[in-house]
matplotlib code that plots the C-alpha trace (Angstrom):
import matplotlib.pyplot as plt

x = [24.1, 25.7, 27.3, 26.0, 27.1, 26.0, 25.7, 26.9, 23.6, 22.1, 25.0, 24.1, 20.7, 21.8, 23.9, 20.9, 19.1, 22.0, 22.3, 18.2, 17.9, 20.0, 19.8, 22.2, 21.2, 22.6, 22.0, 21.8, 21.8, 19.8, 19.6, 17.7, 15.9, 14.3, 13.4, 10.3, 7.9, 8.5, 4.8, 4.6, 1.4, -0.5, -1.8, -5.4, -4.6, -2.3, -3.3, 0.2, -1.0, -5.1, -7.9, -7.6, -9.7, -11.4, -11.9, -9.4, -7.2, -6.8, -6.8, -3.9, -2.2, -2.5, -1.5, 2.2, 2.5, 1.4, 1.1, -1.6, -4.5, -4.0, -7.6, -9.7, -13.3, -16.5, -20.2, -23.0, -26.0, -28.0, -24.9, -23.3, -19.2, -17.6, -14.3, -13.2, -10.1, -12.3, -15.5, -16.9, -16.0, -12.5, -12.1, -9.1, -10.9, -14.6, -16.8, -20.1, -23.5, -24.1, -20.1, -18.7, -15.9, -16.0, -14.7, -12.8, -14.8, -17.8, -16.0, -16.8, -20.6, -20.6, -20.7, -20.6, -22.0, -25.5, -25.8, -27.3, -24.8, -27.2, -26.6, -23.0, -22.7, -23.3, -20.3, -17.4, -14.6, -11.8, -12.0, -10.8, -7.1, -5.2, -3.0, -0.6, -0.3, -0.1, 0.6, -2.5, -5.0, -8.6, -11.4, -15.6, -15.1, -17.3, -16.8, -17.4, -18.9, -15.8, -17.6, -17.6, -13.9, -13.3, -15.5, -13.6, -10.1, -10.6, -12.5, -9.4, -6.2, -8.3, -8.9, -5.3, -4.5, -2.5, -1.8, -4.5, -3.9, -4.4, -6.0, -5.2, -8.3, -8.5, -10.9, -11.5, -12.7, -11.5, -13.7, -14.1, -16.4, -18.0, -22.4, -21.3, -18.7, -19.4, -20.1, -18.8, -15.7, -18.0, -20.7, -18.1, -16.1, -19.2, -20.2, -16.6, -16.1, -19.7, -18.6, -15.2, -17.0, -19.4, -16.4, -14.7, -11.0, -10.8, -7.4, -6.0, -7.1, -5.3, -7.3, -5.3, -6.0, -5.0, -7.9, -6.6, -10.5, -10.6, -7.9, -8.5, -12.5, -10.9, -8.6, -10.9, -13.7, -11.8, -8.2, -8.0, -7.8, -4.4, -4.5, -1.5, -1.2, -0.7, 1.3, 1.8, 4.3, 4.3, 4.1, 6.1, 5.1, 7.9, 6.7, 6.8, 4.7, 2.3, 1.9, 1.6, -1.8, -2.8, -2.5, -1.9, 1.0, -0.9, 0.8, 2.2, 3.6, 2.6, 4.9, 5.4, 8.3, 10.0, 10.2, 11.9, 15.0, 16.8, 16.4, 12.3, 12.9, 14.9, 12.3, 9.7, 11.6, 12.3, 8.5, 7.6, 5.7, 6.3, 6.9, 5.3, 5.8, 3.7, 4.0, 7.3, 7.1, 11.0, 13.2, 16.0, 14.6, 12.7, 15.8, 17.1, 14.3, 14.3, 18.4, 17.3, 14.7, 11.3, 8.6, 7.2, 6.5, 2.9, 3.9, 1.3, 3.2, 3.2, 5.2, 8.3, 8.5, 9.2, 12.4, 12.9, 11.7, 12.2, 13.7, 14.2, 17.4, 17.5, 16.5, 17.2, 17.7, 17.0, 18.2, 16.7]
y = [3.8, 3.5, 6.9, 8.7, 11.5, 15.0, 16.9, 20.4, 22.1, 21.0, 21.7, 25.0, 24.1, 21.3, 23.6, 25.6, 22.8, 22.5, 25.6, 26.3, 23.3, 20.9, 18.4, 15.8, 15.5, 13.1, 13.1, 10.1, 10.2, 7.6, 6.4, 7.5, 4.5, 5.0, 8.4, 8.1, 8.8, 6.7, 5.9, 7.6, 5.1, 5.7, 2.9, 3.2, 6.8, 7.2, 5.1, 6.2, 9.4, 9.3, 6.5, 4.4, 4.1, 7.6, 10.9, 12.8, 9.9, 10.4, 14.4, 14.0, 11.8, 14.0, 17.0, 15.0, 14.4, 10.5, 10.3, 7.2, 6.6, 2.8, 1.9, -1.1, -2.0, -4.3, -4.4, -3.7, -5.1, -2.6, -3.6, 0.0, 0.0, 1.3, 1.3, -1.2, -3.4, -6.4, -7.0, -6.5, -3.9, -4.5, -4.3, -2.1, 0.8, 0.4, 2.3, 1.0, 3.1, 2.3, 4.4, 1.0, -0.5, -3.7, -6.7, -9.0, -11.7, -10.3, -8.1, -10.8, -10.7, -7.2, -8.3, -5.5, -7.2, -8.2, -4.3, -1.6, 1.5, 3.4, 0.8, 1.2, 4.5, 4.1, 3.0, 5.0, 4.1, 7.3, 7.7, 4.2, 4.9, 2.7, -0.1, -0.2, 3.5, 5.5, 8.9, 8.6, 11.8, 10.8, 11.7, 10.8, 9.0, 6.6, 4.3, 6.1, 5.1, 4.9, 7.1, 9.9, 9.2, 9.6, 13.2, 14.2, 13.4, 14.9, 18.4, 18.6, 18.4, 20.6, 23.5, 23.4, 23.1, 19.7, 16.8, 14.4, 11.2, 7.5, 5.4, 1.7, -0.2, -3.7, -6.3, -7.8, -11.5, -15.0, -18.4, -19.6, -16.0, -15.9, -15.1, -14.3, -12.0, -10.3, -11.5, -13.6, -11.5, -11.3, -9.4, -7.7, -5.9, -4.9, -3.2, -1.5, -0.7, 0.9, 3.5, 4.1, 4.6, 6.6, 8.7, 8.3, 7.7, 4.3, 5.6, 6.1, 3.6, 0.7, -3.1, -4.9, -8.4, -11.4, -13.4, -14.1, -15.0, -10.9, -10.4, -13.0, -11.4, -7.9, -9.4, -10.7, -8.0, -5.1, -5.3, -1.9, -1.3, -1.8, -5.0, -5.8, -8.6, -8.9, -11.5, -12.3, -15.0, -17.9, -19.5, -22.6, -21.6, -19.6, -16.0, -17.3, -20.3, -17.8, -15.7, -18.8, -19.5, -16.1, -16.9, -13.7, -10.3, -8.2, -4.7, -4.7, -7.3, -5.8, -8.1, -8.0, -6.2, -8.4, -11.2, -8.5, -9.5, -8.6, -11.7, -10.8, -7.7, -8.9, -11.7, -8.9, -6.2, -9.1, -9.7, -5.6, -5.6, -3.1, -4.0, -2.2, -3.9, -3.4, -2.1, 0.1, 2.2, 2.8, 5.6, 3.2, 0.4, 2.7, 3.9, 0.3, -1.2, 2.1, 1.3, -2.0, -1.0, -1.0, 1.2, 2.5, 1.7, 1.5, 3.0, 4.0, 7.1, 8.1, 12.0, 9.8, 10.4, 13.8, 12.5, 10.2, 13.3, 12.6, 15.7, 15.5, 12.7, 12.7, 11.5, 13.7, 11.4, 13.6, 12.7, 14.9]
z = [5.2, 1.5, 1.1, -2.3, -4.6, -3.6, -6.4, -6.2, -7.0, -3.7, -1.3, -0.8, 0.4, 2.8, 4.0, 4.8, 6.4, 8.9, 10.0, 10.3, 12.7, 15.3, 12.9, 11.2, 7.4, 4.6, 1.4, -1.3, -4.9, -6.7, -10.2, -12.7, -13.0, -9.4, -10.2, -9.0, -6.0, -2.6, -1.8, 1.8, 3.5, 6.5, 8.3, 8.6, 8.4, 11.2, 13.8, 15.9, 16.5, 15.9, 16.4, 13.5, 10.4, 11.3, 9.5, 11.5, 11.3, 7.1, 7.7, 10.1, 7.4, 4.9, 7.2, 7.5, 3.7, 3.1, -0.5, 0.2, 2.2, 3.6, 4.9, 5.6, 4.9, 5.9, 4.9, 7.8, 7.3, 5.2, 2.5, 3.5, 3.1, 6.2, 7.5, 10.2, 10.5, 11.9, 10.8, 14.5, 17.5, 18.6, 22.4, 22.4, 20.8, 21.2, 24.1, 23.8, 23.8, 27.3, 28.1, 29.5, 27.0, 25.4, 26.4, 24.8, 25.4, 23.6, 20.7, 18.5, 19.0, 17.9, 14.5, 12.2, 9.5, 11.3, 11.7, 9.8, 9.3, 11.7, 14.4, 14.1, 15.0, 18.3, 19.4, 19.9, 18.7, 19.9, 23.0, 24.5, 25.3, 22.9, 25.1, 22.1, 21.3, 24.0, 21.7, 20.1, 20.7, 22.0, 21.0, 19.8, 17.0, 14.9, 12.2, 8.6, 5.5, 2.8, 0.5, 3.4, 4.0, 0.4, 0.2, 2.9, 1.9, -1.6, -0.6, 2.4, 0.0, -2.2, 0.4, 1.4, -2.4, -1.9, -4.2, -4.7, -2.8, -3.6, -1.7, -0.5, 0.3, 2.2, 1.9, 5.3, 4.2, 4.3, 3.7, 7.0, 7.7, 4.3, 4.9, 8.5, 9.0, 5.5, 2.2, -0.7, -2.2, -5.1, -3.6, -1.4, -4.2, -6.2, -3.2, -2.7, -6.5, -6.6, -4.4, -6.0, -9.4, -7.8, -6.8, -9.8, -8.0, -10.3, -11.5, -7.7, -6.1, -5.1, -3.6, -1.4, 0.2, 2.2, 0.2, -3.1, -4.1, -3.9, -6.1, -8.9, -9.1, -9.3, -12.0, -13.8, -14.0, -13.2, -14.8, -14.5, -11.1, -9.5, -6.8, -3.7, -2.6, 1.2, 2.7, 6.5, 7.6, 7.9, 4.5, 3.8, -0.3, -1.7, -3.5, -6.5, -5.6, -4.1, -7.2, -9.3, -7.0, -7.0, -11.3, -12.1, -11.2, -8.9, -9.4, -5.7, -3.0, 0.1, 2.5, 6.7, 6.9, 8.5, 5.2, 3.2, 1.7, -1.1, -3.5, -2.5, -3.7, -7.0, -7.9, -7.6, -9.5, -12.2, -12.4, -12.9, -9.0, -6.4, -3.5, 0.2, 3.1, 6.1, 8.9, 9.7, 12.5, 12.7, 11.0, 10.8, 9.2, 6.9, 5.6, 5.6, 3.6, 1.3, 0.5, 0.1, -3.1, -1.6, -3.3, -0.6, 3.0, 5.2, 8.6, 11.8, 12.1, 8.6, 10.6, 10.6, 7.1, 7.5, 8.2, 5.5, 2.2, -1.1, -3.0, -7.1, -6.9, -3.7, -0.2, 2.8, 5.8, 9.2, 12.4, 15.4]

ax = plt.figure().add_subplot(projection="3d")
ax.plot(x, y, z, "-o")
ax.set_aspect("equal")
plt.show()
């Protein structure tokens, strides 16, 4: 790690910090210029340490201090927005109404999007123990309507009198699935920006996509809204290739992690987008990729940020 400056008026309370805990912590001054928040995401909520895309998932998140909501969304049949990562019941979380688990073999099938909302909530989708992450608690959960996510977020950080959050909201389309897996983007963001004007969050909410056709219709009917544009490797286009198809600067490049360098961050920084790679489960790279001038980071297990806090100037690295 680059050592910093510590400025005197905040020696005495690291001091504190070591000698309240068995901890190591460092301190690093940043410019002015970056004086700013580090956007703390929580991948559909917190899918580390609760079932994914689920009420108590987004309390959890806010609980551990994510400053967004990361989230993904499909249409059921009766045009409802709810939120799922695919746009049917994914074998690895899904217990179906009959108690036996899904398949793999027949998740596809369960196609969300030839359902009614109703229909939907009879599968579980919390109590499947998660191959991938074994720390995750259990328990009945369904898949929510966003505007019930969004009621719920925004009457729990006002009860524990907490900042408002943001939320980061992903369209789950692509061509090949268009008028079977969900509808034209067209269709699919009036739906989506009906409920976030319902809810009036217009001016926190952030649309993210792998489907640039999502992107250029938010563009162009609601420039107001800010859009990320999610990227997942491989690409033989270049970013600025990318962007030049995309025909406009989305307000964030929401990379893989793993395609983060620092000329990608430069040509960003040069073109006034942030840039929040996806998805960083790892205290170490975090504080890499935070050195290296991300804006933020979407992480599973959005607690390991209590380890990575941003203070005024500074950033307190914690090692337990």
């Amino acid at each position: 790690m680059i050592p910093g400056i510590i400025k005197p008026t905040f020696i005495f309370m690291s001091c504190i910090l070591l000698l309240s805990c068995s901890t190591t912590t460092t301190t690093m001054d940043i410019s002015s210029s970056d004086n700013v928040i580090f956007d703390k995401e929580g991948h559909r909520g917190c899918r580390g340490l609760m079932p994914e895309n689920t009420i108590p998932a987004f309390k959890k998140a806010i609980d551990v201090g994510v400053t967004t909501l990361e989230m993904d969304v499909v249409i059921t049949k009766d045009k409802q927005v709810i939120l799922s990562h695919e746009p049917f019941f994914n074998h690895e979380i899904t217990t179906k109404p009959d108690g036996n688990y899904v398949e793999e073999n027949e998740e596809k099938s369960l196609n969300i999007y030839q359902m009614t909302y109703e229909q939907t909530q009879q599968f579980d989708v919390g109590m499947k123990p998660h191959p991938r992450f074994p720390k995750q608690q259990k328990m009945a959960a369904h898949k929510p309507k966003l505007a019930d996510v969004i009621d719920s977020a925004e009457s729990y950080t006002k009860a524990k009198a907490l900042p408002s959050v943001q939320y980061n909201i992903e369209t789950k389309t692509k061509p090949e699935t268009d008028d079977t897996y969900h509808p034209k983007p067209e269709e699919f963001v009036e739906l989506l920006m009906a409920v976030i004007k319902e809810k009036k969050i217009e001016e926190r909410v952030i649309i993210q996509s792998f489907d640039i056709r999502t992107l250029q219709y938010l563009h162009k009917n609601y420039p107001t809204i800010k859009t990320a544009y999610l990227f997942e490797p491989p690409s033989l286009q270049s970013l600025s290739e990318r962007l030049k198809q995309l025909g406009y600067t989305p307000a964030i490049y929401s990379p893989d992690y793993n395609t983060v360098t620092p000329d990608v961050i430069k040509e960003c920084k040069d073109a006034g987008i942030k840039v929040i790679p996806w998805t960083v489960n790892d205290v170490e790279k975090m504080k890499e990729l935070k050195q290296m001038g991300v804006d933020g980071i979407i992480s599973d297990y959005p607690n390991l940020f209590e380890n990575f806090t941003y203070k005024g100037n500074f950033y307190f690295y914690t090692t337990k």
